[in-house]
C-alpha positions as CSV (number, residue, x, y, z in Angstrom):
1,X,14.4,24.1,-19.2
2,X,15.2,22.8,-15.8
3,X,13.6,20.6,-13.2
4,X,12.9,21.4,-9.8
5,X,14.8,19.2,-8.5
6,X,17.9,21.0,-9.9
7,X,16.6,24.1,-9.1
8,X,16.0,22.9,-5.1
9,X,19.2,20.6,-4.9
10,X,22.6,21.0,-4.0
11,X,25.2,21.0,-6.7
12,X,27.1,17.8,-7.9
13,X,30.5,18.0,-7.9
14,X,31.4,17.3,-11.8
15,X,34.8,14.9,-12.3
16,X,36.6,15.9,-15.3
17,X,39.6,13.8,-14.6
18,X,40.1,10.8,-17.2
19,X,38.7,7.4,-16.3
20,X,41.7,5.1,-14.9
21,X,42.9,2.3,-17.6
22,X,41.4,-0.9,-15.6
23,X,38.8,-1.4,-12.8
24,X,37.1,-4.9,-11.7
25,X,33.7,-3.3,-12.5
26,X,33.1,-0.3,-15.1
27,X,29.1,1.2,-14.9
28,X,27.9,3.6,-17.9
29,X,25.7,5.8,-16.6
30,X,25.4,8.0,-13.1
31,X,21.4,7.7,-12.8
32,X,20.2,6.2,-10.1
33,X,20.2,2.5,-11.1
34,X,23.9,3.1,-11.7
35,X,25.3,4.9,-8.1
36,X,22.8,2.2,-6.6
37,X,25.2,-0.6,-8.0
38,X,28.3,1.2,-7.5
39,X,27.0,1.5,-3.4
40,X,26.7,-2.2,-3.3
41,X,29.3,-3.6,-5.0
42,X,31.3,-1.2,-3.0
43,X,30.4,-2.3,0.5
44,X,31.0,-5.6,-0.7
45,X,34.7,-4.2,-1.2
46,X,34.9,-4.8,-5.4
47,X,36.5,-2.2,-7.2
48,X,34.0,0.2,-9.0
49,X,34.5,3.3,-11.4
50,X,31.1,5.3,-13.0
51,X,31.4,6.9,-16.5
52,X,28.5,9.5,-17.4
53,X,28.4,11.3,-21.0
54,X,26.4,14.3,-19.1
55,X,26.4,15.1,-15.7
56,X,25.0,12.8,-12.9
57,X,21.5,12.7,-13.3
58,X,21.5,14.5,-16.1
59,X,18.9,12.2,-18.4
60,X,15.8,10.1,-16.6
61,X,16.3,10.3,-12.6
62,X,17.1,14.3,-12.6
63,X,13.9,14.6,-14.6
64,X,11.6,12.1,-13.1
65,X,8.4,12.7,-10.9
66,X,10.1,10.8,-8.3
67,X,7.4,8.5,-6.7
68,X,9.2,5.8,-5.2
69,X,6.0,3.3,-4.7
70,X,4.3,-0.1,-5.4
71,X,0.9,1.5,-6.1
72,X,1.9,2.2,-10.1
73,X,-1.5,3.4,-12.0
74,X,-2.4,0.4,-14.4
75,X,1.4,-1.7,-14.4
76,X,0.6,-4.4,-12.4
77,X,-2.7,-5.5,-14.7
78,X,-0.5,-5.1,-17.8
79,X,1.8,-7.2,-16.2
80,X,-0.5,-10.0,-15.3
81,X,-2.2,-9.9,-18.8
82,X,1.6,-10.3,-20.4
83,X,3.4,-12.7,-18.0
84,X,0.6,-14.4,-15.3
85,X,0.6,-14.0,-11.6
86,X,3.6,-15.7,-11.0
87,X,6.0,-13.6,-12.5
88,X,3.6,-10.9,-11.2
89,X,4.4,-11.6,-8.0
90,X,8.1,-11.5,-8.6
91,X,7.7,-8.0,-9.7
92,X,6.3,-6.8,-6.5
93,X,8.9,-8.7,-4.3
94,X,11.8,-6.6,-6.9
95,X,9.7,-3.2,-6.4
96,X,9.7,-4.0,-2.3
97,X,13.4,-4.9,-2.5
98,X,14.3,-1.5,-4.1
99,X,12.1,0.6,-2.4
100,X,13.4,-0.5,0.9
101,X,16.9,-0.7,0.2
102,X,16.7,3.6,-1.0
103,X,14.5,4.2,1.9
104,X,16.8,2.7,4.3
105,X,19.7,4.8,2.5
106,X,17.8,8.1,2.7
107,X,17.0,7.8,6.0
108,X,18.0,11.0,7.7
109,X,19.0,12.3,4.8
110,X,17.4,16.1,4.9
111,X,15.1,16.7,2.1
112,X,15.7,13.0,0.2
113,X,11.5,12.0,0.7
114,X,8.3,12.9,2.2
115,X,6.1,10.1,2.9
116,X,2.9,10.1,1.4
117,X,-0.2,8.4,0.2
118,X,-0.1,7.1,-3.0
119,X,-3.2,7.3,-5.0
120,X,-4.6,5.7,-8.6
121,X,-7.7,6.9,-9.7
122,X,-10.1,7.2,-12.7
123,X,-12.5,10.2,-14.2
124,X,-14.0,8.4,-17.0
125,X,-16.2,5.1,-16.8
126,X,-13.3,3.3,-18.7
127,X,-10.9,3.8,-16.6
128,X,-13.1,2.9,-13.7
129,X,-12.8,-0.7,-15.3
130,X,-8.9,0.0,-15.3
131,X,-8.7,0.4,-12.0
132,X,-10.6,-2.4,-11.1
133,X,-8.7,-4.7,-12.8
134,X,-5.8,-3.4,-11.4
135,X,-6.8,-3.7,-7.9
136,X,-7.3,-7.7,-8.8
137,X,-3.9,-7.3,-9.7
138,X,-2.4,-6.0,-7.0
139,X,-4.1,-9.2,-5.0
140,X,-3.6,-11.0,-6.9
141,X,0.2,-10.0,-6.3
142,X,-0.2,-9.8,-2.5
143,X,-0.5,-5.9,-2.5
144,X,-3.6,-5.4,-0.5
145,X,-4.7,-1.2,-1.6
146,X,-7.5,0.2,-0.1
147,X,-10.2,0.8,-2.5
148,X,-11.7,4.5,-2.0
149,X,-15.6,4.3,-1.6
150,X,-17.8,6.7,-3.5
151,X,-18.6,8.6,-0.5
152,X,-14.7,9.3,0.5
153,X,-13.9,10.5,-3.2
154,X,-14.0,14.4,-2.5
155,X,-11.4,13.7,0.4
156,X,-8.7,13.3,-2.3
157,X,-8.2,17.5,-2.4
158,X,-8.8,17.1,-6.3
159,X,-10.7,20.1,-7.7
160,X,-12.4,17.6,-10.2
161,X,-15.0,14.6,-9.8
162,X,-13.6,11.3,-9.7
163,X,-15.3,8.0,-10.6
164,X,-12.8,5.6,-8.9
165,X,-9.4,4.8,-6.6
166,X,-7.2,3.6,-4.8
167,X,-5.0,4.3,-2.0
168,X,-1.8,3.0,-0.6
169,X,-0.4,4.3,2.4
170,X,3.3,4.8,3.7
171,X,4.6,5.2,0.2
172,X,7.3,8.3,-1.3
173,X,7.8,10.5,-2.9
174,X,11.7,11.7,-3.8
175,X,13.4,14.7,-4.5
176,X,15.8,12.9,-7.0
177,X,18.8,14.9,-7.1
178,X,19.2,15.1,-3.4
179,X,18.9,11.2,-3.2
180,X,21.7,11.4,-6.0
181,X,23.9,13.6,-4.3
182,X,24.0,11.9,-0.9
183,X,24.8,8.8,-3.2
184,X,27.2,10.3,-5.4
185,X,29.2,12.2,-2.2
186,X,29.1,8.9,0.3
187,X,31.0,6.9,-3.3
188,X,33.6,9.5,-3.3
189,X,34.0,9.7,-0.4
190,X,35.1,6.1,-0.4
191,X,37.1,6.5,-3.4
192,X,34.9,5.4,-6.1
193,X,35.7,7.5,-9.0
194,X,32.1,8.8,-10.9
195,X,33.8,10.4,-14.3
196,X,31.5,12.8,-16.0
197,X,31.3,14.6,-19.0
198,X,33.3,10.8,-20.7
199,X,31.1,9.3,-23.4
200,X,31.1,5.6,-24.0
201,X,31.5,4.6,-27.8
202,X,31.8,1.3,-27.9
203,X,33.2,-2.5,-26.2
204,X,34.7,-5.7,-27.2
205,X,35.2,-9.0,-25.1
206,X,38.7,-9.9,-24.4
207,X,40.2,-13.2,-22.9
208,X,39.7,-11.6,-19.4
209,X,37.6,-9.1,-19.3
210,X,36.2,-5.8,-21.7
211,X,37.7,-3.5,-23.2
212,X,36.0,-0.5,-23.2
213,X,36.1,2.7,-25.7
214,X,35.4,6.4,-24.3
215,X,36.2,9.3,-25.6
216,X,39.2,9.7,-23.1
217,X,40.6,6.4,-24.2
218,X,40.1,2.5,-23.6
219,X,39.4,1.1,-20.0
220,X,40.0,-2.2,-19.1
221,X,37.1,-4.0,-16.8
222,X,36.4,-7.2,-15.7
223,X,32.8,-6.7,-16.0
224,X,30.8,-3.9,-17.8
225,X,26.8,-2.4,-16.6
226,X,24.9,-0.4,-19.1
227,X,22.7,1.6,-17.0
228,X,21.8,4.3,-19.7
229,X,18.2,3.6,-20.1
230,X,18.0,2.1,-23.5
231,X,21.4,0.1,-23.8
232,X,24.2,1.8,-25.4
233,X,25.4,-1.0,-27.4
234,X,23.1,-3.3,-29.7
235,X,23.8,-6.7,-28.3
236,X,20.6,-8.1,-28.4
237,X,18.8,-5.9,-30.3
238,X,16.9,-3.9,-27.6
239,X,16.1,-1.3,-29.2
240,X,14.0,-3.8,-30.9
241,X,12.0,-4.6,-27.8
242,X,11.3,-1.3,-26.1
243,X,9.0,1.5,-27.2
244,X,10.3,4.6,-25.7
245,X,8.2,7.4,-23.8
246,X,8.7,10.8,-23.3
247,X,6.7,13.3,-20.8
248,X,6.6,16.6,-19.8
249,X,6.5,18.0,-16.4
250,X,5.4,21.3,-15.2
251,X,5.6,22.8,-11.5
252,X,3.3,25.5,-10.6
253,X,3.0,27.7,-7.8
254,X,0.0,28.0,-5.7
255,X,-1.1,30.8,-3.4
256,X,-1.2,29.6,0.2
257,X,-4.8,29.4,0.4
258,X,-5.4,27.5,-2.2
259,X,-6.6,23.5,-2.0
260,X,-4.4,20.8,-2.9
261,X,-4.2,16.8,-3.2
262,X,-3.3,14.9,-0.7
263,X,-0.9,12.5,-1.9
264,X,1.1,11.7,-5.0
265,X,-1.1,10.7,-7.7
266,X,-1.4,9.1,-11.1
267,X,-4.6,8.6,-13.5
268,X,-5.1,5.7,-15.6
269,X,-7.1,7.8,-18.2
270,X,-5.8,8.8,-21.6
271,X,-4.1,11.5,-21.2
272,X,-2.6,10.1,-18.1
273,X,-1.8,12.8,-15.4
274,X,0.7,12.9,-12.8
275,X,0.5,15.0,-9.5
276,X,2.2,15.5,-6.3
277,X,3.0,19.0,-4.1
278,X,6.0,20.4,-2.9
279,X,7.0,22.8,-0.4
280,X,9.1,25.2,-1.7
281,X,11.8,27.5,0.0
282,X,9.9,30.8,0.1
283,X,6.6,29.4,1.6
284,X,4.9,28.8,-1.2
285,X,3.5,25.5,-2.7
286,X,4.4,24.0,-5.7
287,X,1.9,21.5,-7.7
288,X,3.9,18.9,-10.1
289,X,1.7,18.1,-12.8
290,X,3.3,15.4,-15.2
291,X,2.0,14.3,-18.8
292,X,1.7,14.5,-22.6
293,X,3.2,11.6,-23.0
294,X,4.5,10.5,-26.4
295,X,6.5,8.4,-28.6
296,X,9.8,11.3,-29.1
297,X,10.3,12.3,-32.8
298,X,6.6,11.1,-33.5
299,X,4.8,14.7,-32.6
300,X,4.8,17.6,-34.2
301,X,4.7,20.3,-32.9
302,X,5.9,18.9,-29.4
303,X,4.8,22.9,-27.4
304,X,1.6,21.7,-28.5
305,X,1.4,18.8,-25.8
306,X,3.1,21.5,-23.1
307,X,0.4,23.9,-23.5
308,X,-2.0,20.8,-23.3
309,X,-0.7,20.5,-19.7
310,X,-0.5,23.9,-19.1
311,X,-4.0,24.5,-19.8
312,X,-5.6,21.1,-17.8
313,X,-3.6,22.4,-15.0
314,X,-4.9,26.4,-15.5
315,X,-8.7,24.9,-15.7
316,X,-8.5,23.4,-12.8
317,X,-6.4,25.5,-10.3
318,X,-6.9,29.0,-11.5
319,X,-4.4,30.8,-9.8
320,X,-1.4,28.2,-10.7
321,X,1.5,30.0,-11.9
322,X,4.2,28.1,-14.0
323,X,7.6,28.5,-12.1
324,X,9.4,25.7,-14.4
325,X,8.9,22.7,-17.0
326,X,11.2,19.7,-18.3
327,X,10.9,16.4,-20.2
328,X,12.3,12.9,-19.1
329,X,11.9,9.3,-21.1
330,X,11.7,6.1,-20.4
331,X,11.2,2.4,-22.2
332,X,8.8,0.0,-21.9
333,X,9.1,-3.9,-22.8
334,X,7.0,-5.7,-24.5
335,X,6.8,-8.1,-22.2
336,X,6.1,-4.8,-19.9
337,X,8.8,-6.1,-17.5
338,X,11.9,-4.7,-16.9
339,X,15.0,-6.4,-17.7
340,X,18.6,-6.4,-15.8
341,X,21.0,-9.4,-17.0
342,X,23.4,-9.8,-19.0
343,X,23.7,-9.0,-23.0
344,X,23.9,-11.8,-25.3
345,X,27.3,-11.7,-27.1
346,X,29.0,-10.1,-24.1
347,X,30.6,-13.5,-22.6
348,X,28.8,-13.1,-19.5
349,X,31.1,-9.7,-18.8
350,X,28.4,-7.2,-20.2
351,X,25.5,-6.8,-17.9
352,X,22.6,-3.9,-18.7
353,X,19.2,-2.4,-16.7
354,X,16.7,-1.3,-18.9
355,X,12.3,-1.5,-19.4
356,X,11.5,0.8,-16.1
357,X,7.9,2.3,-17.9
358,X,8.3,5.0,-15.7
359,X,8.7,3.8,-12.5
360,X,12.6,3.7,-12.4
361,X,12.7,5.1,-8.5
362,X,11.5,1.3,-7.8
363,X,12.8,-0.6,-10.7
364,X,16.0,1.0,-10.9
365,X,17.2,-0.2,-7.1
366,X,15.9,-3.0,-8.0
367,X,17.8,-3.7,-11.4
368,X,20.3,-2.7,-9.1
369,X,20.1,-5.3,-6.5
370,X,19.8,-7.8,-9.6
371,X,22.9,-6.9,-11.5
372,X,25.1,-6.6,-7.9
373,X,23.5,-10.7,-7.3
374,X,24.8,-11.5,-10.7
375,X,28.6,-9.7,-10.0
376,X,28.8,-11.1,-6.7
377,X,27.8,-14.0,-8.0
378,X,24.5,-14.2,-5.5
379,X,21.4,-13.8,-7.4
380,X,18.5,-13.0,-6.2
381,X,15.4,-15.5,-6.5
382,X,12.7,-13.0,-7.4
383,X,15.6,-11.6,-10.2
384,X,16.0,-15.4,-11.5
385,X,12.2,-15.7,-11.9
386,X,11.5,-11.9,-13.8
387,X,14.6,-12.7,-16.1
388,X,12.9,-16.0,-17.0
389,X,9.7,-14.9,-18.4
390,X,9.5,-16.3,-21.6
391,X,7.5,-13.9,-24.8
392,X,4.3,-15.2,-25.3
393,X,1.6,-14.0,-27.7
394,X,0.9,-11.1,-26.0
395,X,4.2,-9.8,-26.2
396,X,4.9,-11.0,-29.6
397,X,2.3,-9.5,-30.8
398,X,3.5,-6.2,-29.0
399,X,7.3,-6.8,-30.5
400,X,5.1,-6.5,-34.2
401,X,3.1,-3.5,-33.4
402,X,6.4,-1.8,-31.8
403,X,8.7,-2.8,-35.1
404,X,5.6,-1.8,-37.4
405,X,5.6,2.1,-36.5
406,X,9.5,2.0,-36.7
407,X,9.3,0.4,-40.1
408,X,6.5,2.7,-41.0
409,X,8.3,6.0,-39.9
410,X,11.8,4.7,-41.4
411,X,10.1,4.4,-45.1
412,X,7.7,7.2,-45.1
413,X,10.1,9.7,-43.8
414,X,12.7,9.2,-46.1
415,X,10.0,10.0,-48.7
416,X,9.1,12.6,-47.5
417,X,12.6,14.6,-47.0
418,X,13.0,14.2,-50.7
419,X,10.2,16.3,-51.2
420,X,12.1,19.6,-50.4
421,X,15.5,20.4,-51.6
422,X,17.7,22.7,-48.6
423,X,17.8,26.6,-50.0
424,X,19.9,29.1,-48.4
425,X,17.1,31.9,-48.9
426,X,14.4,30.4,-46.1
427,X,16.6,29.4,-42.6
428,X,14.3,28.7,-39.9
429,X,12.3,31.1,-37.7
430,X,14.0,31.3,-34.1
431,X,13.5,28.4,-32.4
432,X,12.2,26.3,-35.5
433,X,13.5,23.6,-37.5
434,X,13.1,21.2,-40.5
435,X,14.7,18.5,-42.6
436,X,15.6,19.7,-46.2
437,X,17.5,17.3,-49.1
438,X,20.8,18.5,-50.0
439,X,21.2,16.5,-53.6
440,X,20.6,13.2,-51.8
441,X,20.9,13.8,-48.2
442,X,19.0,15.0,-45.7
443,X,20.0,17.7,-43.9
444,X,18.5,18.7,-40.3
445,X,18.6,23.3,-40.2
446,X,17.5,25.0,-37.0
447,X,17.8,28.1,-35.5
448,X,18.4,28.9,-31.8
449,X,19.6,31.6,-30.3
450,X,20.3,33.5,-33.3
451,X,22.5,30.7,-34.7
452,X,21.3,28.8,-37.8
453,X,22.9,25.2,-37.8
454,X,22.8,22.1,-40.3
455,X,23.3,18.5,-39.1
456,X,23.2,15.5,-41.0
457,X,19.3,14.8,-40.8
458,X,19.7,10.5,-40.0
459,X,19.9,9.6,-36.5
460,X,24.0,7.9,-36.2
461,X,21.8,5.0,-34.4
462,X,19.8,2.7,-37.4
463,X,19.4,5.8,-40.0
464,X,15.9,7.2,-39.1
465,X,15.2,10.9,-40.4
466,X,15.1,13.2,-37.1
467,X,12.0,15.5,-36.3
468,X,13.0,18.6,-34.5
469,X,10.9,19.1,-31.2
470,X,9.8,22.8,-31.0
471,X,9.5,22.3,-27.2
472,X,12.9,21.2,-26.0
473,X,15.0,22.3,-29.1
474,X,16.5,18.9,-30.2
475,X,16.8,16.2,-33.0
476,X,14.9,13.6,-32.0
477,X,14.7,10.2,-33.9
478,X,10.9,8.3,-34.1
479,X,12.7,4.7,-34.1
480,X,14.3,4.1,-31.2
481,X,14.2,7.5,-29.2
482,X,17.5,8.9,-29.7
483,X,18.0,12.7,-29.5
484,X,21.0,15.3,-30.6
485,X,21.2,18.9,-29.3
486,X,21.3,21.6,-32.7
487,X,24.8,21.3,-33.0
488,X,25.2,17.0,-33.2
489,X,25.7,15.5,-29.8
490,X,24.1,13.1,-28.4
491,X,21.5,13.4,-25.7
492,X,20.3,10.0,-25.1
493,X,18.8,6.7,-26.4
494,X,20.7,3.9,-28.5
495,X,23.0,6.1,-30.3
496,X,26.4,7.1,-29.7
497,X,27.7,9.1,-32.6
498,X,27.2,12.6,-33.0
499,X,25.8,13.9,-36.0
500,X,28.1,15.0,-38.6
501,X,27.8,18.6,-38.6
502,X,27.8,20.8,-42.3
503,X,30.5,23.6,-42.7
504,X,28.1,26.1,-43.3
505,X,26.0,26.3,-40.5
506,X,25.6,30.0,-39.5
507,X,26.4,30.5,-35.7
508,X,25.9,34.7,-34.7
């Protein structure tokens, strides 16, 4: 499982050199939110390291569709429903902010973006009603879109009837890792150390600063930016307020002849589906269908919502040929806004980006832009006004229905793993897991690659019982989103500790 993008992209130098003892500034995570804040606080001449626990891009921004655009399927109506047309509008002017700031550091940059159209549109009667509340939305914001008459709906290129859209011109799409690379190589090339493969485990406040913890020893900062998605460290309880989202991706090759959209697209239908084109290096085309989204650790069997895709996409263009697939996940707010501040308990020195809902290419530059007003000391007014929002009903109400489903899963999971005790005699089929009881533990057995392995079965983060996800071959917890590889380690989400693996797993 790889994405295009790092099938099509240079290479990104790895660092494995340790993380120096002190820096002003220390960032957790080399996505694009977090070589976005390094850039800026580095033209403004502040000292900056980055600490990854993968590889740069290795989670959300090496995995994403990459639209970098305003026009964002139904966001901006949920947005106005939570928070009013106020804050609304701040959201745009922060989505404006970022897109033009990557834009005008891609420029020239070969292979970074292809301009496009981008394109919302409906198939059901339903969503027809979605979209026009949306385009309210968007005026209400001061987005004018172009609403796509009946008559102009085969134009599109899409091999399906549609019963409503819109269009917005002059809008990107990304090809992620090269944007991250360019990033990545113009930072060290100005000395800004990006340390990968360095997990952070942990930080307390001291009289002038944060002391960090990695796994290649403390590191002093002066000020410390999660930019890992869901927060690393629970100040503030987040993970509290974010229901996490994963999706799969697919690209398919096309035969030359065969008819394509034209422009990036996203449906506001359930099941949502993503789509844009690529040219790839052989001449051929490459259709990127995204979707089957889903709350991770809460589907079983995950392949089933991969061959969901596979099969939409089959139906309608024929002669599409899967060339690769991959998964990426994202958080959304209950107050559906994104959030980039600073963590309570931190003193002021702990600063964190988080609540993209999938459009991070915007969101992230602009968390970015945010946080760098807040280290510098020169925040920005549409930042002041998105931070505060205060929760109303709507997203109360939300916060319940979130915590509900994670109370539910935490109590009727544990009953259930103490239905079935571990036994030796019945390891799992290639590529299968399960959760067994071992006296009173549970106990997470797969097998991959001809190794059978046993993990604890709680996630290290609040104690949820993992589900294994058949698709991507991981532990992954239905609370707050956190996944482990077979062997223990993290992946992503909230948690930090790797599972604590059992002596007799069978690797051969």
């Amino acid at each position: 499982m790889e994405s295009l993008w790092r099938q099509t992209a240079p290479t990104i130098p790895d660092d494995d050199e340790s993380p120096p003892r002190g820096t002003d500034v220390l960032i957790v995570g080399a996505g694009l939110t977090g070589l976005a804040l390094a850039s800026m606080l580095t033209d403004a001449d502040v000292r900056v390291t980055v600490i990854e626990a993968r590889s740069v891009g290795a989670v959300t921004t090496g995995n994403t569709t990459g639209k970098l655009s305003l026009l964002q399927g139904d966001v901006f109506s949920g947005i106005r429903s939570h928070a009013g047309d106020e804050v609304l509008r701040a959201y745009l002017e922060a989505n404006r902010a970022g897109q033009a700031w990557l834009r005008e550091q891609l420029e020239g940059v070969t292979g970074a973006f292809e301009t496009k159209d981008a394109i919302t549109y409906a198939v059901t009667a339903d969503g027809a009603r979605t979209v026009e509340r949306e385009r309210d939305a968007l005026a209400a914001a001061g987005l004018e879109v172009e609403t796509v008459h009946e008559a102009s709906l085969a134009s599109l290129g899409l091999p399906f009837d549609v019963s409503a859209a819109l269009r917005l011109g002059d809008q990107q799409q990304l090809q992620p890792m090269i944007a991250l690379g360019y990033l990545a190589a113009r930072l060290r090339a100005r000395g800004v150390r990006i340390v990968t493969g360095c997990r952070v485990t942990g930080a307390e406040v001291a009289d002038r600063g944060v002391v960090v913890q990695t796994a290649e020893g403390p590191v002093r900062c002066g000020t410390l930016v999660l930019a890992t998605g869901s927060p690393i460290l629970d100040r503030g309880l987040f993970f509290a307020k974010l229901a996490p989202s994963r999706s799969f991706v697919g690209a398919y090759e096309l035969p030359p002849d065969t008819r394509v959209p034209h422009g990036m697209f996203l449906s506001v239908d359930d099941p949502s589906r993503s789509l844009r084109v690529e040219s790839s290096p052989v001449g051929t085309r490459v259709l990127v269908v995204g979707g089957g989204a889903h709350p991770p650790g809460r589907v079983n069997p995950t392949s089933s919502l991969l061959a969901e895709l596979d099969d939409w996409t089959r139906t309608h263009w024929p002669s599409a040929r899967r060339r690769t697939w991959w998964a990426a996940q994202d958080y959304r707010s209950v107050s559906r806004l994104p959030y980039a501040g600073r963590l309570p308990r931190g003193g002021g020195r702990i600063l964190a980006a988080t609540g993209y809902n999938k459009w991070g290419m915007t969101n992230g530059v602009a968390a970015a832009l945010q946080l760098a007003g807040l280290v510098l000391e020169r925040p920005v007014p549409w930042g002041e006004k998105l931070t505060a929002h205060r929760a109303g009903l709507s997203d109360v109400g939300e916060a319940v229905e979130v915590n509900a489903a994670v109370g539910g899963h935490l109590v009727a999971d544990w009953v259930k793993v103490g239905v079935s005790a571990l036994s030796d005699d019945d390891p799992p089929a290639e590529g299968a897991g399960h959760v067994r009881r071992r006296g009173m533990s549970p106990v997470a057995e797969s097998t991959v690659g001809g190794a059978t392995r046993r993990v604890s079965g709680v996630c290290t983060h609040l104690g949820g019982i993992l589900t294994w996800n058949d698709a991507e071959c991981t532990w992954d917890c239905p609370l707050h989103g956190s996944r482990f590889t077979p062997t223990g380690e993290v992946l992503e989400g909230p948690a930090v500790d790797a599972l604590e693996r059992h002596r007799d797993s069978r690797d051969g």
